[in-house]
TIVO-2410 file (N, C-alpha, C; in nm, 3 decimals):
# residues 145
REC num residu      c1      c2      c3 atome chaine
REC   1      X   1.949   9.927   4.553     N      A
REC   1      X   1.941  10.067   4.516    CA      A
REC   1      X   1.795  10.112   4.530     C      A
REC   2      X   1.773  10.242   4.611     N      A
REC   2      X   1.632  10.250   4.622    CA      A
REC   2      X   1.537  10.327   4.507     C      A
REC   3      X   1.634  10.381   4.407     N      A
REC   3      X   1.543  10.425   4.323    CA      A
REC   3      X   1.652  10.348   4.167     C      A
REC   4      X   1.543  10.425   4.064     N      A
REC   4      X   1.592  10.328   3.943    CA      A
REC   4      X   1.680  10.433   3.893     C      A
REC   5      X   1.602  10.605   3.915     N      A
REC   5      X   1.672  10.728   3.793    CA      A
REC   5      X   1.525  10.817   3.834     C      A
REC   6      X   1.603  10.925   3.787     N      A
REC   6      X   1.536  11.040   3.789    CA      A
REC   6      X   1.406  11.035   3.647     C      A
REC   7      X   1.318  11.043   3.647     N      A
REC   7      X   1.237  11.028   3.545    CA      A
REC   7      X   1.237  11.143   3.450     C      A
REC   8      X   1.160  11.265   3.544     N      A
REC   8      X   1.158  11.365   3.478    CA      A
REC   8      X   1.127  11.473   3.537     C      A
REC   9      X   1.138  11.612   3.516     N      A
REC   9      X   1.066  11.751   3.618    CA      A
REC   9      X   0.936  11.825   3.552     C      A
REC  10      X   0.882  11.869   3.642     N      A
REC  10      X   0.755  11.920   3.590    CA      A
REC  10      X   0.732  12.047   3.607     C      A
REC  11      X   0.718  12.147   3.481     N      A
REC  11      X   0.701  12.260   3.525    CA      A
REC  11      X   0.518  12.317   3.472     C      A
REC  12      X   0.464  12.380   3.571     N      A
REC  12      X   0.369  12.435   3.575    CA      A
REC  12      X   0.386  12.555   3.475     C      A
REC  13      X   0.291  12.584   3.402     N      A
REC  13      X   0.313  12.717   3.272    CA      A
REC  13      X   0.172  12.788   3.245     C      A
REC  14      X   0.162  12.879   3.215     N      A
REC  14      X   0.027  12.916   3.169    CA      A
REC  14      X   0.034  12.954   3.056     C      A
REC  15      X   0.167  12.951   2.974     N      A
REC  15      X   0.137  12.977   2.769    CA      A
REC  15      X   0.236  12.809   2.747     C      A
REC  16      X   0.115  12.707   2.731     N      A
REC  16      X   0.208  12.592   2.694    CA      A
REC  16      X   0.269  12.601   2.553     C      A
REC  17      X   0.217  12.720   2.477     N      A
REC  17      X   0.291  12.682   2.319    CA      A
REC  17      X   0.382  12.759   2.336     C      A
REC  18      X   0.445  12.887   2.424     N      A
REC  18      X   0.534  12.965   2.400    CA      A
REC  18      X   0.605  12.853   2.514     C      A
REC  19      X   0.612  12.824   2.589     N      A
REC  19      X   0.728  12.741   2.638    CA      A
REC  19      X   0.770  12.637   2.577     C      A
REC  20      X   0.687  12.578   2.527     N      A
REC  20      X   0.705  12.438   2.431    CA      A
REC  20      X   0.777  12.481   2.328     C      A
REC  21      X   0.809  12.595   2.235     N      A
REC  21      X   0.866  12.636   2.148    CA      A
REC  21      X   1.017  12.684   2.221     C      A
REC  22      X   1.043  12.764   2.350     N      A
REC  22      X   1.133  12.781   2.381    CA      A
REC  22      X   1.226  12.672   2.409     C      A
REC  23      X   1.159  12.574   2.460     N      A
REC  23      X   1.231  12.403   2.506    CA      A
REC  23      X   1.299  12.397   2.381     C      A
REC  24      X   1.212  12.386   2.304     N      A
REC  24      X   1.242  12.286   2.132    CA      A
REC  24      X   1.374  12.384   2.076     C      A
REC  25      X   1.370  12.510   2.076     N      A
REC  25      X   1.454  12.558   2.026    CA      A
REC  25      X   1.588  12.559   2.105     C      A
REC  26      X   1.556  12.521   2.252     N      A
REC  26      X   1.712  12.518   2.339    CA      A
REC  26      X   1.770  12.343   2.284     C      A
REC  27      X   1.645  12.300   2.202     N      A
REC  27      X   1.720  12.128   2.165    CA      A
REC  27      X   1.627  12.017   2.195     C      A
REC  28      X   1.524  12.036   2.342     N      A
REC  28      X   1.499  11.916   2.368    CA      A
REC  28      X   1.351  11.870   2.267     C      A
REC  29      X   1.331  11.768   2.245     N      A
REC  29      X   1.271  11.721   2.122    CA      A
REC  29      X   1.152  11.646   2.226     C      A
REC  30      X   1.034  11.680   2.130     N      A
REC  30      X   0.867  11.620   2.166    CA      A
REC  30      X   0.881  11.494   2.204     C      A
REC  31      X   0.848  11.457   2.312     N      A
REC  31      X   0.833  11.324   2.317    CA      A
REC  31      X   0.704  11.284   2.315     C      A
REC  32      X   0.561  11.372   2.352     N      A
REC  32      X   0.420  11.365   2.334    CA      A
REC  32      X   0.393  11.433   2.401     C      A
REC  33      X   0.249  11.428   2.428     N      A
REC  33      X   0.190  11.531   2.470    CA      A
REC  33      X   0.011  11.525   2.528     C      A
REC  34      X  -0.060  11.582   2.544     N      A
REC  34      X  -0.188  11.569   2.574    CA      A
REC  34      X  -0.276  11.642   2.637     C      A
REC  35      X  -0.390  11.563   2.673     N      A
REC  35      X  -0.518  11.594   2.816    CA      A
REC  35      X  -0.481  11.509   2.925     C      A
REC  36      X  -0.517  11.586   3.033     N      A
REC  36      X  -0.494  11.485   3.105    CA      A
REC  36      X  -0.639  11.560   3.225     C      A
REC  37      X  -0.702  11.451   3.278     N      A
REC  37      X  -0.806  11.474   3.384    CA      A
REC  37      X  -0.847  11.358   3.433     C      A
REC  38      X  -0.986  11.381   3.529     N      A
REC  38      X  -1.038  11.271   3.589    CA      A
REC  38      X  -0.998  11.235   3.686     C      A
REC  39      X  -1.044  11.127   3.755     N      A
REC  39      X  -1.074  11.075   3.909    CA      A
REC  39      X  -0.930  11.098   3.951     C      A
REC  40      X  -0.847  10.972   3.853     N      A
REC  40      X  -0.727  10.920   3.851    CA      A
REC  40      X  -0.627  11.044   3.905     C      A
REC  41      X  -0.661  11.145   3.810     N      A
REC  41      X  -0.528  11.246   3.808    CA      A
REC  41      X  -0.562  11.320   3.949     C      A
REC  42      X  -0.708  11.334   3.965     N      A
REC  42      X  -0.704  11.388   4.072    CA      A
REC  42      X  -0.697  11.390   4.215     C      A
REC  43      X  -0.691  11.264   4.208     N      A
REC  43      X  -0.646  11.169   4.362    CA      A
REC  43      X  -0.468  11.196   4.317     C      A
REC  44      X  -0.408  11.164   4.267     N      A
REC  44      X  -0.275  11.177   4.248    CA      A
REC  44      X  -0.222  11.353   4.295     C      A
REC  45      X  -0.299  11.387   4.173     N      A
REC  45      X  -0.265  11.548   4.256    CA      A
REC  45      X  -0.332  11.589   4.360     C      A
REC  46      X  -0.391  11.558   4.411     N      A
REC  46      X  -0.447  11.614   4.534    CA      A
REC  46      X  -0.575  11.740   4.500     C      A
REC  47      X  -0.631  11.750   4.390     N      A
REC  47      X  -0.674  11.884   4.366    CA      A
REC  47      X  -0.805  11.794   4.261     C      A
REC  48      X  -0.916  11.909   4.246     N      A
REC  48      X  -1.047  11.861   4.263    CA      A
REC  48      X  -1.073  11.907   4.089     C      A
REC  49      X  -1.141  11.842   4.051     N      A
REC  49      X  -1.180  11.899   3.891    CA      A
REC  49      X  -1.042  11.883   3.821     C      A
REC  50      X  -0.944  11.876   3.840     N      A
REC  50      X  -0.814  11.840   3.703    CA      A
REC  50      X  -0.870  11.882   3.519     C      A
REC  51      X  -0.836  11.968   3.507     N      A
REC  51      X  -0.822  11.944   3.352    CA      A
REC  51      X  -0.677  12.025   3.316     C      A
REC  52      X  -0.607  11.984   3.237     N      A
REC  52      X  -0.489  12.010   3.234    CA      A
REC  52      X  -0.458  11.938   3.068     C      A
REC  53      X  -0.337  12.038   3.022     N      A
REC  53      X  -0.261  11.965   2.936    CA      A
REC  53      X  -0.113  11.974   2.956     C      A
REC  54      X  -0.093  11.866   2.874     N      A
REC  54      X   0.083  11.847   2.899    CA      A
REC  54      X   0.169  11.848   2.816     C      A
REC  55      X   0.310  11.854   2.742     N      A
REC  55      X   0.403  11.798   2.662    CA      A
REC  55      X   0.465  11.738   2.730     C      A
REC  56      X   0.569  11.663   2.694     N      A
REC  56      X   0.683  11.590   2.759    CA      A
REC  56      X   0.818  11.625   2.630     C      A
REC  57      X   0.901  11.633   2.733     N      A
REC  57      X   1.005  11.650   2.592    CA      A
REC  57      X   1.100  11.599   2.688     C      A
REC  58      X   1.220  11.574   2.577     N      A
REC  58      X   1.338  11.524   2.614    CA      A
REC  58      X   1.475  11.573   2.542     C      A
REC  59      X   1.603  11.537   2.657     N      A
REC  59      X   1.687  11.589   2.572    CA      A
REC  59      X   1.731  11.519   2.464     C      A
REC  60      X   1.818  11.561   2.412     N      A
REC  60      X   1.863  11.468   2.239    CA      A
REC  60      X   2.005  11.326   2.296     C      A
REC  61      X   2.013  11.352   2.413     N      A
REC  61      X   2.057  11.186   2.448    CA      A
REC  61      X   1.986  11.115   2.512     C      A
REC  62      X   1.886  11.135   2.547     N      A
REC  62      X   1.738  11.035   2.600    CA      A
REC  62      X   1.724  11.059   2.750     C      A
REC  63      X   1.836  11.123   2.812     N      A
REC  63      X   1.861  11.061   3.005    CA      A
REC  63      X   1.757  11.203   3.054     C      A
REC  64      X   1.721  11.317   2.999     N      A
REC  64      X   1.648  11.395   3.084    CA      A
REC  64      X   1.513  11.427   3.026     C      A
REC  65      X   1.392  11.427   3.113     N      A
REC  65      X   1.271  11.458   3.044    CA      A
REC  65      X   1.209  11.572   3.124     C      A
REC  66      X   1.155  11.624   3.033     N      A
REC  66      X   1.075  11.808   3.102    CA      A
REC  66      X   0.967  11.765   3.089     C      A
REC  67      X   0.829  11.754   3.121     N      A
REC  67      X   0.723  11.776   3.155    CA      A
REC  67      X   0.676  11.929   3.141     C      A
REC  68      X   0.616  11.980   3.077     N      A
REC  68      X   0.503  12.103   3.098    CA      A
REC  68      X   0.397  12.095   3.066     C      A
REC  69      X   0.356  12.169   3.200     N      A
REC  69      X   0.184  12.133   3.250    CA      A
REC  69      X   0.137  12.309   3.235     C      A
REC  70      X  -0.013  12.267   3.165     N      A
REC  70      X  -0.092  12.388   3.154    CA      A
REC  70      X  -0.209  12.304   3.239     C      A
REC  71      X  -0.257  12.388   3.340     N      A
REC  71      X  -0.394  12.378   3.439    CA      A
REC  71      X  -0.471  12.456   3.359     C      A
REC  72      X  -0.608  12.394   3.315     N      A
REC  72      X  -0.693  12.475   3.272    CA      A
REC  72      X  -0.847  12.486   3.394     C      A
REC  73      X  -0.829  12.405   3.490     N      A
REC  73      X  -0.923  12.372   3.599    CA      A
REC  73      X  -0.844  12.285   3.685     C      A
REC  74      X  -0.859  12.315   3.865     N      A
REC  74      X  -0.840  12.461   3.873    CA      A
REC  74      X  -0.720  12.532   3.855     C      A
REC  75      X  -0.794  12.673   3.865     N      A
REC  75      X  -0.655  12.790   3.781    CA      A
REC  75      X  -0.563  12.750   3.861     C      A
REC  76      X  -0.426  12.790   3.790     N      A
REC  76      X  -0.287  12.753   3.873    CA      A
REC  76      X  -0.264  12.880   3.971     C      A
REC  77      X  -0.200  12.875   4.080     N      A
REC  77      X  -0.169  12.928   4.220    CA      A
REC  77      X  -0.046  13.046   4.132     C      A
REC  78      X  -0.114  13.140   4.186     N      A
REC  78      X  -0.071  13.254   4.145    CA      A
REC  78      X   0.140  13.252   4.197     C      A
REC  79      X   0.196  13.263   4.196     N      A
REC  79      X   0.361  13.283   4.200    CA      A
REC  79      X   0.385  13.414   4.157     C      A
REC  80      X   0.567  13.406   4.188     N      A
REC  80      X   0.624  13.552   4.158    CA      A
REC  80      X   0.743  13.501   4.084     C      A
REC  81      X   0.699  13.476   3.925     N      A
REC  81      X   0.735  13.454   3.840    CA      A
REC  81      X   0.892  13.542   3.814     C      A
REC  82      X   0.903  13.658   3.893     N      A
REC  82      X   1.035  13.670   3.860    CA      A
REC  82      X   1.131  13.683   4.015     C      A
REC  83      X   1.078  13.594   4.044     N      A
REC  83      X   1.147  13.548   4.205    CA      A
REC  83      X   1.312  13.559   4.180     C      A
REC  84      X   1.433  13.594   4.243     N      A
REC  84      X   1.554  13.553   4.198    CA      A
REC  84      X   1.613  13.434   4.197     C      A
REC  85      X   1.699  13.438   4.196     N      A
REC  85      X   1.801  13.301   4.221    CA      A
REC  85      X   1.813  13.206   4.304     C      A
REC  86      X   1.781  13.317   4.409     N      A
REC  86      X   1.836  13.240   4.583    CA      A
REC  86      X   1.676  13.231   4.637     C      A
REC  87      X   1.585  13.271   4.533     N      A
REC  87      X   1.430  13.171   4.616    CA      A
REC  87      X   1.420  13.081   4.699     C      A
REC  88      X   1.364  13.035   4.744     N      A
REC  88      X   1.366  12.927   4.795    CA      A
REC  88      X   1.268  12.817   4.715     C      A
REC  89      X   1.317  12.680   4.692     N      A
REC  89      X   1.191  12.610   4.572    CA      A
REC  89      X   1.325  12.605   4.455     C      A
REC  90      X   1.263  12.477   4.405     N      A
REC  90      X   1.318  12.500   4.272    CA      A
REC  90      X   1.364  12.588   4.184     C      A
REC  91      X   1.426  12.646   4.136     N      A
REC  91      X   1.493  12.758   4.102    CA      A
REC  91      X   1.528  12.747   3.959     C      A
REC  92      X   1.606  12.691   3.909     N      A
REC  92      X   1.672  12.675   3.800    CA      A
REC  92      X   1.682  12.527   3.695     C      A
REC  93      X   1.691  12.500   3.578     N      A
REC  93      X   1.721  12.379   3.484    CA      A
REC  93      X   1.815  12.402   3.424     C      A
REC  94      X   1.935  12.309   3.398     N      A
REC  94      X   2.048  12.305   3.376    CA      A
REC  94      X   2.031  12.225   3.255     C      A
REC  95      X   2.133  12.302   3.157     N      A
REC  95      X   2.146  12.221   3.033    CA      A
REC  95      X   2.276  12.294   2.968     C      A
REC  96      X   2.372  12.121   2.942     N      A
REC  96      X   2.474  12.145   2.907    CA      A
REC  96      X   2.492  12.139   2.725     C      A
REC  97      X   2.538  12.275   2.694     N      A
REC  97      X   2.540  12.309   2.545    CA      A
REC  97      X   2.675  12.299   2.489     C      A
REC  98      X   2.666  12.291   2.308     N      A
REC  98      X   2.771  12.303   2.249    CA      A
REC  98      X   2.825  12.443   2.242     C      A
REC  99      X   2.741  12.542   2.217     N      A
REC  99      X   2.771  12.638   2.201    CA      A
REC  99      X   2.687  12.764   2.261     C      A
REC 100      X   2.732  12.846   2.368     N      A
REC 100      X   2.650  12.881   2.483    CA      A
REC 100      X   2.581  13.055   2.396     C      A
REC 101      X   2.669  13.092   2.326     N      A
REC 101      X   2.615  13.234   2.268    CA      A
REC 101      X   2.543  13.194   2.164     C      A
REC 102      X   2.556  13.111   2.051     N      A
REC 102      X   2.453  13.009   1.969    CA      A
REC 102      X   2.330  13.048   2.029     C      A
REC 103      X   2.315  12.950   2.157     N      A
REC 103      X   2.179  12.867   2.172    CA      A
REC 103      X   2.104  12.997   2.245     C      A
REC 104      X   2.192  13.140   2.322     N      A
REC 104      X   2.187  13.239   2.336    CA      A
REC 104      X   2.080  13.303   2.259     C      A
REC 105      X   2.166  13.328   2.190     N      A
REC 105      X   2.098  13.440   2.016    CA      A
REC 105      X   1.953  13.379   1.999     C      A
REC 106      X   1.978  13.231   2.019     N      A
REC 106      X   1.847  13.171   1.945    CA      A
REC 106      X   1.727  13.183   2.039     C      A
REC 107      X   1.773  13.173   2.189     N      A
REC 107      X   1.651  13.169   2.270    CA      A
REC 107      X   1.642  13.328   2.309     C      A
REC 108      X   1.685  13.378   2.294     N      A
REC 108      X   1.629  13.561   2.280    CA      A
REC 108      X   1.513  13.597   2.204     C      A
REC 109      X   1.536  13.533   2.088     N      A
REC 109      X   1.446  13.537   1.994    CA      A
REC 109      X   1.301  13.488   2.037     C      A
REC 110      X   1.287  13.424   2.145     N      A
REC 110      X   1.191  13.376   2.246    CA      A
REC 110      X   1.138  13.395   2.324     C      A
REC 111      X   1.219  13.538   2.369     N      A
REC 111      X   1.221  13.649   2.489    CA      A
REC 111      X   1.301  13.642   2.599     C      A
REC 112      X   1.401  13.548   2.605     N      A
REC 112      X   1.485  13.496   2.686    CA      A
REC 112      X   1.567  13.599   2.681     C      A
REC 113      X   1.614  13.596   2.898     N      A
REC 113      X   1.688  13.759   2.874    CA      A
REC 113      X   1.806  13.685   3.041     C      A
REC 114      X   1.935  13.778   2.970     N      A
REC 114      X   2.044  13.722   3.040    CA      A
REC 114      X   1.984  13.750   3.275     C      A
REC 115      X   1.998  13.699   3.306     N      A
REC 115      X   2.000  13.711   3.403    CA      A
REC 115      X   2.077  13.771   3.483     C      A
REC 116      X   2.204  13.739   3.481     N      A
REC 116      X   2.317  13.797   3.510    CA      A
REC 116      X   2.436  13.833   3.423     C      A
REC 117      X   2.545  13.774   3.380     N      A
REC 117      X   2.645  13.753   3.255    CA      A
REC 117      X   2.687  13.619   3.256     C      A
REC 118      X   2.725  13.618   3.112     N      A
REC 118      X   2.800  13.458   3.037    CA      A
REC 118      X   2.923  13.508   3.135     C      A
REC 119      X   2.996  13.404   3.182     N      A
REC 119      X   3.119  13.375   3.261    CA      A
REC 119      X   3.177  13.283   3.244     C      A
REC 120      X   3.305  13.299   3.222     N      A
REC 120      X   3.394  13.153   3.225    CA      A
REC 120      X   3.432  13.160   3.357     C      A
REC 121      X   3.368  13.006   3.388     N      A
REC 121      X   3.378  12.950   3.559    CA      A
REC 121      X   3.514  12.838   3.571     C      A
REC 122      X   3.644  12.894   3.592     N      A
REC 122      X   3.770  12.829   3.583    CA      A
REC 122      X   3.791  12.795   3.473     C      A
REC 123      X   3.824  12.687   3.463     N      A
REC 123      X   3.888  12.575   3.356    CA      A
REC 123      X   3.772  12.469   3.267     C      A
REC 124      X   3.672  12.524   3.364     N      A
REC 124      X   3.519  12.381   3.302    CA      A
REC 124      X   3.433  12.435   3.248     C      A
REC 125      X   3.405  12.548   3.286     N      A
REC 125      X   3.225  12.596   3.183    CA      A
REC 125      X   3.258  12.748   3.171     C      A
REC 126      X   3.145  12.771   3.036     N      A
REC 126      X   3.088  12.881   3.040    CA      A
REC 126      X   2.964  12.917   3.109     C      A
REC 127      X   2.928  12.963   3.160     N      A
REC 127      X   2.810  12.940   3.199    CA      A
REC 127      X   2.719  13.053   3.254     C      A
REC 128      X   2.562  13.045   3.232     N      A
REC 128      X   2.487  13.208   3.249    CA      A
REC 128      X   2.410  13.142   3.282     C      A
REC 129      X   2.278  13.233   3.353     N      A
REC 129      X   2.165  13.207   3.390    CA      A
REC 129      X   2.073  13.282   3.309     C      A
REC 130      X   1.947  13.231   3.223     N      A
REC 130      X   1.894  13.308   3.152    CA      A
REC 130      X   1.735  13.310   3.174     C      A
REC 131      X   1.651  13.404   3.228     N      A
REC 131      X   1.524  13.415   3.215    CA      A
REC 131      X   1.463  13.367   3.064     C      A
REC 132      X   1.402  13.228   3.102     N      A
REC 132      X   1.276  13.209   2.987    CA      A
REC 132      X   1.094  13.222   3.040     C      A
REC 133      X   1.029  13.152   2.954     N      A
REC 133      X   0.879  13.210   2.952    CA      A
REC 133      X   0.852  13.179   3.127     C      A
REC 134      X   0.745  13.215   3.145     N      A
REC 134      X   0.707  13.209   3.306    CA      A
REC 134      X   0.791  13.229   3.361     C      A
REC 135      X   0.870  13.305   3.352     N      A
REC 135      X   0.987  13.346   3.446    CA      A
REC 135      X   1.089  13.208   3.474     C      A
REC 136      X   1.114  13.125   3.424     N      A
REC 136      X   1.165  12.958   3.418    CA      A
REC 136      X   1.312  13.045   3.407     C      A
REC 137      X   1.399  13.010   3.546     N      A
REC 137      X   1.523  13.008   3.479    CA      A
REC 137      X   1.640  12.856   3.441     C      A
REC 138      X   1.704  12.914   3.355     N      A
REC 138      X   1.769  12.815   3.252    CA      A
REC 138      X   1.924  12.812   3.267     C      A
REC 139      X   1.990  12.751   3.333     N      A
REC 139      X   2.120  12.764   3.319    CA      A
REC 139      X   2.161  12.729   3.239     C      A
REC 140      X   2.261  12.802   3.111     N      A
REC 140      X   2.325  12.715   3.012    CA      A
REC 140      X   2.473  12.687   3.083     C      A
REC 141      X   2.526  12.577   3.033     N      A
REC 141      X   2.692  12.549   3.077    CA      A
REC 141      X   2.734  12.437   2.941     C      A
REC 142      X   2.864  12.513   2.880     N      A
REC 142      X   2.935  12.514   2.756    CA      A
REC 142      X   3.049  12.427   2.825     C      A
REC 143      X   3.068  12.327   2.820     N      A
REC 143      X   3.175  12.273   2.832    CA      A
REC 143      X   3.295  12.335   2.786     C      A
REC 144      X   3.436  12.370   2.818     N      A
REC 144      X   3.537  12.396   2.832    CA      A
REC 144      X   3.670  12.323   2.795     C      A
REC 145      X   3.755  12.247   2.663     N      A
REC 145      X   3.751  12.172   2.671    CA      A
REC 145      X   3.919  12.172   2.663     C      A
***
């Protein structure tokens, strides 16, 4: 097998406490956090001066980890934070919930705003796309049961 598992995804942010609070409240829990710079990081990333901080979080059954990165040197590459759907690039994070208008209500409160509408997709999910911080979209999907 050529790989072991997916480790984790990394999203670039420029308010790490308002995203870090939006994560936590959709569920996924601190796993740590930090500085990160120097030679090391910056041969890895490719980019000169590195200073940066990070969280790591995870979901509440252990198998997925988020990464968010704040660049404080150099500044992060400007984007179009409210790019749509069909961007091209990474697009969306998927997370499957107990209860999809719940976790709704709660991440509004965060500034999270429906994208399109909650839909029941056949017989298997509920499921919406919801703008969070940095323009991050979030698919929720409610199992169906």
């Amino acid at each position: 097998m050529p790989i072991l598992r997916m480790d984790h995804v990394g999203v670039v942010v420029e308010n790490l406490s308002a995203a870090t609070e939006f994560f936590l409240e959709l569920g996924l829990e601190r796993q740590g956090g930090g500085s990160v710079e120097g030679d090391r990081v910056d041969r890895i990333v490719g980019l000169d001066g590195v200073r940066s901080e990070i969280v790591m979080l995870q979901t509440p059954d252990g198998h997925g980890r988020l990464e968010l990165v704040k660049f404080h040197s150099p500044p992060a590459a400007v984007d179009d934070a409210q790019a749509p759907a069909n961007a091209l690039g990474l697009r969306h994070l998927t997370f499957a919930v107990d209860d999809v208008e719940d976790v709704l209500t709660r991440l509004r409160a965060h500034g999270a705003e429906l994208v399109g509408e909650l839909v029941r997709y056949g017989d298997s999910y509920r499921l919406c796309y919801l703008r969070g911080p940095e323009g991050i979209i979030v698919e929720l999907a409610e199992p169906i049961d």
